[in-house]
C-alpha positions in Angstrom: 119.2 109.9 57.3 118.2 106.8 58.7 113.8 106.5 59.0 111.4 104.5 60.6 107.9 104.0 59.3 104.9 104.3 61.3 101.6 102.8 60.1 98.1 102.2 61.9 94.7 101.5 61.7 91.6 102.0 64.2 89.6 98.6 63.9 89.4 95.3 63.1 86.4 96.3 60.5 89.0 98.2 58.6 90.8 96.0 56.0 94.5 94.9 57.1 95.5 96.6 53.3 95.2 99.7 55.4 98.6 99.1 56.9 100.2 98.1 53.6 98.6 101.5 51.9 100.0 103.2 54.6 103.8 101.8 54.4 103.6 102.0 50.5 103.0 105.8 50.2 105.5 106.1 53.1 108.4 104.6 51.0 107.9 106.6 48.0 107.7 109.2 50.1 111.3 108.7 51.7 112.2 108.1 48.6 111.7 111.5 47.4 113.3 112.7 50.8 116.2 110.9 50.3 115.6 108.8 53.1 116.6 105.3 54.1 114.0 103.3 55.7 116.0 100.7 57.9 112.5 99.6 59.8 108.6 99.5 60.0 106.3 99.3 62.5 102.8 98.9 62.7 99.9 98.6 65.0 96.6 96.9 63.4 93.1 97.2 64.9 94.4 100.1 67.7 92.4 103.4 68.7 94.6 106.5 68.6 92.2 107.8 71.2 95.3 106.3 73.4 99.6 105.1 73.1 98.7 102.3 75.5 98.0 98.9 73.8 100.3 99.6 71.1 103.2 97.6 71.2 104.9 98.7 68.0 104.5 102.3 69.0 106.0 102.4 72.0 108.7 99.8 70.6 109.7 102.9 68.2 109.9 105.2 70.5 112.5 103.1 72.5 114.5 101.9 69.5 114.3 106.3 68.7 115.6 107.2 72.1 118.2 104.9 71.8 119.4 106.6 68.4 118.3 104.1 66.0 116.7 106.8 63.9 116.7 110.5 62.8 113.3 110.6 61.6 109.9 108.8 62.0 107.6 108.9 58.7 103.9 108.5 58.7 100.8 108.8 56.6 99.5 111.8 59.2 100.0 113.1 62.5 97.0 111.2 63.7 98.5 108.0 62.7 100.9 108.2 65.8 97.5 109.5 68.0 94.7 111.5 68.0 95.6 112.7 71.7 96.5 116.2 72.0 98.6 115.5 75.6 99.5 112.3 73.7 101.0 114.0 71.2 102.8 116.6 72.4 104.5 114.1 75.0 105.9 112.4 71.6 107.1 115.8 70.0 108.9 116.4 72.8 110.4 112.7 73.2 111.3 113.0 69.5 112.9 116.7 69.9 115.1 115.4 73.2 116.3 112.2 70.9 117.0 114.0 68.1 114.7 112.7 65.7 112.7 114.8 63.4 108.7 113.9 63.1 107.6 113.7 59.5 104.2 113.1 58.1 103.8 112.5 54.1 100.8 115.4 54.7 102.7 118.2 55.9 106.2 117.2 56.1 108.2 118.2 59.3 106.3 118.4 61.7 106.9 121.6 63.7 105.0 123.3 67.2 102.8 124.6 64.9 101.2 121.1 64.0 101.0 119.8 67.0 99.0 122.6 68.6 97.0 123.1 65.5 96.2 118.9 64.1 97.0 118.0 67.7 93.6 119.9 68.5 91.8 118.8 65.6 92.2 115.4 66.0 90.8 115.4 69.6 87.9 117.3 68.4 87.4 114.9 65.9 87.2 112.0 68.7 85.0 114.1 70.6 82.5 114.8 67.9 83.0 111.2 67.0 82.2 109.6 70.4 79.4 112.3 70.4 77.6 110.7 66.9 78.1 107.1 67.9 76.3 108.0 71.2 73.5 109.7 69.2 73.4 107.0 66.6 72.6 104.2 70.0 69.8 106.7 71.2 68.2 106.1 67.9 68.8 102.3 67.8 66.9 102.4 71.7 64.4 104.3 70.7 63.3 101.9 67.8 63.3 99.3 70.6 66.5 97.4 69.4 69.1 96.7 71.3 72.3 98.9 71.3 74.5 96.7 72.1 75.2 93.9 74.5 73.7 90.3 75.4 71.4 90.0 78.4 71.4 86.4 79.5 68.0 85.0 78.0 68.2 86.3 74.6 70.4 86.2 71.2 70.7 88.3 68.5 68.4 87.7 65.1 70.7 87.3 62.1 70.5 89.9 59.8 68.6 92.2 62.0 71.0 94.7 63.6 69.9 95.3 67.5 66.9 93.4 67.4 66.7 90.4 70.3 64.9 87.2 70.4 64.1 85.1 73.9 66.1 81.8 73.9 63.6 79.2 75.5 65.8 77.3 77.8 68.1 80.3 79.3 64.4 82.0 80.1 63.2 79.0 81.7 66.1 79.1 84.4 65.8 83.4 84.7 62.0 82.6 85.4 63.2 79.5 87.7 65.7 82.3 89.7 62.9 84.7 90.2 60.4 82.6 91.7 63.2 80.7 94.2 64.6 84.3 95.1 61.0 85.4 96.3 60.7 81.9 97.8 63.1 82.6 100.1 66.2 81.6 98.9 69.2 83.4 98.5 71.3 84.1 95.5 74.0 81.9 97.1 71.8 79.0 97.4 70.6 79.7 93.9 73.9 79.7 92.3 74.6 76.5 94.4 71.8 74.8 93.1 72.3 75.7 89.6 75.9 74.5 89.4 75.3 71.4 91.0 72.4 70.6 88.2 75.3 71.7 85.7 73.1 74.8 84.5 75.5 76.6 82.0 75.7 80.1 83.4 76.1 83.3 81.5 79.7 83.5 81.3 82.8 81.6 82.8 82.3 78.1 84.5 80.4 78.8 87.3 77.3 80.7 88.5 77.8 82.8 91.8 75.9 85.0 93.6 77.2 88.2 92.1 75.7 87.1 88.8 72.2 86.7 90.2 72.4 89.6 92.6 74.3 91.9 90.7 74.9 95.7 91.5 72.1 98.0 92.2 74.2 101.6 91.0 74.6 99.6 87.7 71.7 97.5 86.9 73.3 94.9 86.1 72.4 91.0 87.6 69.2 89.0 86.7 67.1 90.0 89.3 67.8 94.1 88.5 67.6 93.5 84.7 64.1 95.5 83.5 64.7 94.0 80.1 63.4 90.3 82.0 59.9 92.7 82.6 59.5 94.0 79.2 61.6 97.3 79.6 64.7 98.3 77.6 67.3 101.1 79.9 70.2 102.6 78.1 73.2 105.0 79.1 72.7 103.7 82.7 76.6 103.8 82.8 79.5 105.2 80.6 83.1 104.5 79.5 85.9 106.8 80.6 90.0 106.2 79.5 92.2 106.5 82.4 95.2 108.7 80.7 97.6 106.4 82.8 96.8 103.4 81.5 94.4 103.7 78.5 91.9 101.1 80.3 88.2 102.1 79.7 86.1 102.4 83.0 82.9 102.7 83.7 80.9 105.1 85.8 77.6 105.3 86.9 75.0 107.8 85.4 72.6 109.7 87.1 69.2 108.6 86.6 67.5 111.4 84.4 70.3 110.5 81.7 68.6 107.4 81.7 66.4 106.2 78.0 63.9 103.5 78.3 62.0 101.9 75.7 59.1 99.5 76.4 59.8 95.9 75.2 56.8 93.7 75.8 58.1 91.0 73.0 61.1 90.5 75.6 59.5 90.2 78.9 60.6 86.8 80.7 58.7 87.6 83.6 55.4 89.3 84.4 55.7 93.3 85.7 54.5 92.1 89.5 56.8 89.3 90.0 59.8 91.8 88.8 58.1 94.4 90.8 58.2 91.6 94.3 61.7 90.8 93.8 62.4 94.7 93.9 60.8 94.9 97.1 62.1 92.5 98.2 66.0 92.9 97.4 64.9 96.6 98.7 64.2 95.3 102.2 67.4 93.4 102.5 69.5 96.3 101.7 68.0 98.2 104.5 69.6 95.8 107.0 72.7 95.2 105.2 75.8 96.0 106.3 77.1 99.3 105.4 80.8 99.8 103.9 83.3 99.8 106.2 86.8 102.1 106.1 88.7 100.4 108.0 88.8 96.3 108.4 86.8 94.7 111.0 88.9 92.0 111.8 92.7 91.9 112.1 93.1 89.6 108.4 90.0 90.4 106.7 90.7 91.3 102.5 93.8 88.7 103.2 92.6 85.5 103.8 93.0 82.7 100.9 91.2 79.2 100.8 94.0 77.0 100.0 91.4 74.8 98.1 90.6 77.0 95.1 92.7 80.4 95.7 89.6 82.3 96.2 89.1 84.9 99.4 87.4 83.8 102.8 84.9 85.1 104.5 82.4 85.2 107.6 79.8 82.6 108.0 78.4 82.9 111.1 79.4 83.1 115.5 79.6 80.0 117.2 78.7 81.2 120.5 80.9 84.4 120.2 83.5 82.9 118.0 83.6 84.1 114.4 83.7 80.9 112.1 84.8 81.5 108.5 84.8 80.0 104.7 85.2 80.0 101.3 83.9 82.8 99.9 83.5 80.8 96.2 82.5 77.6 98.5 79.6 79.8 99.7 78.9 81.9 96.5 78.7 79.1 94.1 79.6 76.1 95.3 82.2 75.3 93.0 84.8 74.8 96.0 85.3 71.7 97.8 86.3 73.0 101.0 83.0 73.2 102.3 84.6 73.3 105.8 84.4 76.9 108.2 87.1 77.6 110.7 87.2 79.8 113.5 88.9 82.9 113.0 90.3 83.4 116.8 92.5 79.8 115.7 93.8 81.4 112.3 94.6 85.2 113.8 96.7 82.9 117.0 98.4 80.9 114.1 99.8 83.5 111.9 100.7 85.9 115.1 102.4 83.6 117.0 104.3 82.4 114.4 105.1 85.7 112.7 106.4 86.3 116.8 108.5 83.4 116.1 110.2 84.4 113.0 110.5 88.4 114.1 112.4 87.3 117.1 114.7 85.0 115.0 116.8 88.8 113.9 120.0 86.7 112.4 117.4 84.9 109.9 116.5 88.2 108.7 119.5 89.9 108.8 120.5 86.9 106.0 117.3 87.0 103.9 118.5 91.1 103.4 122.4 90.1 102.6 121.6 87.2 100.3 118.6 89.3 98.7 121.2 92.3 97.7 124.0 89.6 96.7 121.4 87.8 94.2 120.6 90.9 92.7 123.4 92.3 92.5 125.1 89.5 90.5 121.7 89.5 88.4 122.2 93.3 87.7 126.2 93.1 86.6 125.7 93.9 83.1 123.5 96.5 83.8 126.0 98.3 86.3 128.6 97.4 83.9 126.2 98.9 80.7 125.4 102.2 82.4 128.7 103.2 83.7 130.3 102.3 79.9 127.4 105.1 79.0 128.3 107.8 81.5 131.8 107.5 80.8 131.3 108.1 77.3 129.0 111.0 77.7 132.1 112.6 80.0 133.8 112.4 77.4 131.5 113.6 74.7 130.8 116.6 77.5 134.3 117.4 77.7 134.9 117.8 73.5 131.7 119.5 73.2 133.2 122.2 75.8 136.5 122.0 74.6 135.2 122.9 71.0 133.1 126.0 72.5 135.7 127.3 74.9 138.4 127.6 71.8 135.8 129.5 69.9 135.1 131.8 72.4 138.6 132.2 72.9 139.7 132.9 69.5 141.4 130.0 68.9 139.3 128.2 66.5 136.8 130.4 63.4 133.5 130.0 63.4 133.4 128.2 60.2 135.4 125.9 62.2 132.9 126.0 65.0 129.6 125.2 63.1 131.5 122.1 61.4 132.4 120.8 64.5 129.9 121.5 67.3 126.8 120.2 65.6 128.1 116.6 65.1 129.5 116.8 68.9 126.0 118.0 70.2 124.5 115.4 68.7 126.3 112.8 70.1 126.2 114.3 73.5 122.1 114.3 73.1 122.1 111.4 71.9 124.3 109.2 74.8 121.7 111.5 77.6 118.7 110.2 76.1 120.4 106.7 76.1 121.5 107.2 79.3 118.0 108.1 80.7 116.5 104.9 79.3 119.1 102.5 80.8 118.2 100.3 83.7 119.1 101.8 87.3 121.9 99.6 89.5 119.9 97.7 92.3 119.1 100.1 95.4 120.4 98.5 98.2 118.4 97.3 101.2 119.5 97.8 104.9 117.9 96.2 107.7 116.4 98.3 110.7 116.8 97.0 114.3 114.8 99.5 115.9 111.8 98.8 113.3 111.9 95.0 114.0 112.0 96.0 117.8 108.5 98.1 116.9 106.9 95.5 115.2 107.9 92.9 117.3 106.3 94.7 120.4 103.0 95.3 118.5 103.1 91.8 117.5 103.4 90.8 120.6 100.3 92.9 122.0 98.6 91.7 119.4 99.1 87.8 120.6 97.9 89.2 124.1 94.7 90.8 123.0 93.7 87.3 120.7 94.5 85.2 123.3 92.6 87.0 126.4 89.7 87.9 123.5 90.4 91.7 123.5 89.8 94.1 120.7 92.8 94.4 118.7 94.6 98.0 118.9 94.9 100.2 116.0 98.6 100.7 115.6 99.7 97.3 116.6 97.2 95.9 113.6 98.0 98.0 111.0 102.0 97.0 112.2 101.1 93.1 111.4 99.0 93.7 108.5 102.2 95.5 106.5 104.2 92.7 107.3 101.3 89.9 105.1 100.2 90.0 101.9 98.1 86.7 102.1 97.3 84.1 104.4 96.2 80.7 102.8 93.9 78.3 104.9 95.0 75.0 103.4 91.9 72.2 103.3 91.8 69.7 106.8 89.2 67.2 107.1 86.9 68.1 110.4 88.5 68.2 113.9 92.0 68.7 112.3 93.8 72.0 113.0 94.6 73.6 109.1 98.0 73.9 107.9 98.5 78.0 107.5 100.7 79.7 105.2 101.6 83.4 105.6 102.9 85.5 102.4 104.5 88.3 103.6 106.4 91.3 103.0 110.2 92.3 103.9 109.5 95.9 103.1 108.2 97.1 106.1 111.5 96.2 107.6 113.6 98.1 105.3 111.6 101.3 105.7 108.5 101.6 104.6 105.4 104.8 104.7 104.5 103.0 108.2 107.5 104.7 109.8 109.4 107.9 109.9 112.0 108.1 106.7 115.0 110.0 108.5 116.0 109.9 112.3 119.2 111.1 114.4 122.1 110.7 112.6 121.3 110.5 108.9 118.5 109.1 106.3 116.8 105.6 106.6 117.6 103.9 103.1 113.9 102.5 101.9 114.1 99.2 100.1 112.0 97.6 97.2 109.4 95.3 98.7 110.6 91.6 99.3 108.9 88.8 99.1 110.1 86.0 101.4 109.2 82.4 100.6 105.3 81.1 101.6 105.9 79.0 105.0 103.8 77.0 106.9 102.8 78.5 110.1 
């Protein structure tokens, strides 16, 4: 039987002689199995908490569903994961392939196991998680620091969680507080601080953001306590999303909150903390409240051509909107310094998405050249699959063949159990390879009467810009599925910007916008195209 061998370890604390432990006891374990190791995989420094952001594992479990193996051999079970949904996903994968689980622990692994260590391992991550949590309480409640670098300090070598003000990065959190209650704003902060070449906390550039930062979360230099002399903890916590085995944060409620007083680390005095507070506090009052829907026909899809970043309101110029450079604004680190009035941009990319809808024979070839170019790209993968299903017809047919002659008497059943296993086999094996090949390319088909619908709404929409109208519903949500980006490209002062418009074919080849079935038969939906960026 031909084996794989599974190793892993948790951490990069843990010494990379883990893996080689691992693999060691592995072989000699095949060995006394009679197995024949053909390959080894490993993943170093990777949580079993989670099969995302393993690249050997799930390279296994391909090479496995493609009948490379008949068993996978590791240390444990929680080798492969310490996820109990995890887990059982894999003993199913493994028992569809065809290939056994084995653990040097217990052996084969059976139903049994994976109930049984499946639910002990996730306890074990939960108690874990539970004692590291703990263990941080009691570094807070010491008054170190459990874990983390607030801008303004460093950590003392040799002295786990206990902080130290760094003189120059307190001078400028100091110098932010007293401009912010000034009167200056976080934007003209940042500005100032990147054009003095401050270094900020992180990246290249300070913005806004940094300075401002999130209320919910406390983070940013003017809502950090630890600047007044006061140490929070557990004001959010880490999740895993089970699709993707990326950590999140969410915000916790305030009575989950521990605070330890820190006077040796207070930057600036309680009042002037306190003022800021107020301050920030007022200003919310009056912001701007979250909106559902966008307020203007391309806002969330504007681009400055100058640094890639997003664009956004600056002000009215008696009644027109004028617009720039988000980053421009924010930190200054943007050249294009120059606004542009929105009622110019939203004529622009209408009337020349008008243009191109009307031109229907330009589309028409974008679709037939789209499925030609992929389907020449996906010949060997047409080709691949249909030498698969033909060979599983076969291996059907044999497989039935076999079984029908038992039934009828033809064949013994001594006969039958020496030729029906190896025949199953095969036949299990070509559907799992079968389920893992590449599809053949949908193909795409072009819809008159949808290019007639967005073409009238695209229309309306050039109406209601150009007589200053508010901008219907239906007829914006119709343009905005047709862009993905519209880039603002730099023009010195009283020049008219050069415009280009990403967009998106999909809405054209029936998309959620529109009804999937009419009269007569389905609507075939299309993958998403993306035509070439043009100037507008």
């Amino acid at each position: 039987m031909r084996a794989a061998i599974y190793a892993r370890f948790s951490t990069d604390l843990q010494s990379d002689r883990s893996v080689e432990d691992q693999v060691a006891l592995c072989r000699s374990h095949a060995d006394r199995l009679g197995l024949t190791v053909t390959d080894v995989f490993a993943d170093r420094a990777a949580s079993g908490a989670s099969i995302h952001g393993r690249p050997d594992y799930q390279r296994l479990i391909g090479l496995a569903l493609a009948g490379q193996y008949d068993a996978i051999l590791t240390e444990d079970l929680d080798r492969l994961s310490r996820n109990l949904a995890d887990i059982a996903r894999l003993y199913e994968t493994a028992q569809f392939a065809g290939v056994k689980l084995v653990t040097v622990a217990d052996g084969e692994i059976s139903e049994m196991h994976i109930g049984l260590k499946g639910t002990m391992s996730a306890l074990f991550l939960k108690g874990l998680a539970q004692k590291v949590r703990r263990g941080l309480a009691g570094v807070v409640r010491d008054g170190r620091s459990a874990g983390g670098r607030a801008y303004g300090y460093r950590a003392v070598a040799g002295q786990p969680g206990k902080l130290e003000i760094v003189p120059e990065e307190a001078e400028t959190v100091r110098r932010i507080f007293a401009e912010y209650l000034a009167g200056s704003s976080p934007r003209e902060i940042a500005g100032k601080l990147n054009d003095e070449a401050v270094p900020p906390p992180r990246g290249r550039f300070w913005a806004a953001v940094t300075i401002n930062g999130n209320r919910n979360r406390g983070h940013g230099i003017l809502l950090n306590p630890l600047y007044a002399g006061r140490m929070v903890w557990n004001r959010v916590r880490m999740v895993k999303d089970p699709a993707t085995g990326r950590r999140i944060s969410r915000v916790n409620e305030a009575s989950e909150h521990q605070e330890k007083a820190a006077p040796h680390l207070a930057i600036v005095d309680a009042e002037t903390f306190d003022a800021v507070k107020a301050r920030r506090d007022g200003r919310a009052l009056n912001g701007p409240r979250d909106r559902a829907k966008p307020r203007h026909l391309l806002s969330g899809l504007l681009r400055c051509g100058g640094c890639g970043g997003g664009m956004s309101v600056k002000d009215r110029d008696h009644g027109r909107v004028r617009i720039r450079c988000t980053t421009a604004a924010e930190s200054g680190s943007c050249s294009n310094r120059r606004s542009y009035y929105l009622d110019q941009v939203e004529q622009a990319v209408v009337g020349g998405l008008r243009e191109r809808m009307a031109d229907r024979d330009a589309i028409a070839l974008y679709v037939r050249v789209y499925n030609e170019e992929r389907q020449r790209l996906a010949a060997s993968t047409v080709a691949n699959r249909g030498q698969i299903e033909r060979r599983l017809a076969a291996a059907e047919r044999e497989h039935e063949r076999v079984y029908r002659a038992y039934v009828k008497g033809l064949i013994e059943e001594d006969a039958l159990e020496r030729e029906l296993p190896p025949l199953k086999a095969e036949r299990d094996r070509l559907r799992a390879e079968l389920a893992t090949a590449e599809q053949p390319p949908q193909i795409v088909t072009l819809h008159p009467a949808t290019v007639r619908h967005y073409l009238a709404s695209i229309e309306r929409l050039e109406v209601a810009i150009a007589e200053g109208e508010e901008h219907g519903g239906e007829a914006k949500a119709a343009l905005r599925d047709l862009i993905r980006t519209v880039t603002v490209q730099p023009a010195p002062a009283g020049e008219a910007p050069q415009i280009d418009v990403l967009g998106e074919l999909s809405a054209l080849i029936g998309g959620a916008h529109f009804p999937t079935k009419r009269s007569g038969g389905p609507m075939v939906a299309g993958e998403g195209l993306e035509p070439p960026t043009r100037g507008l």
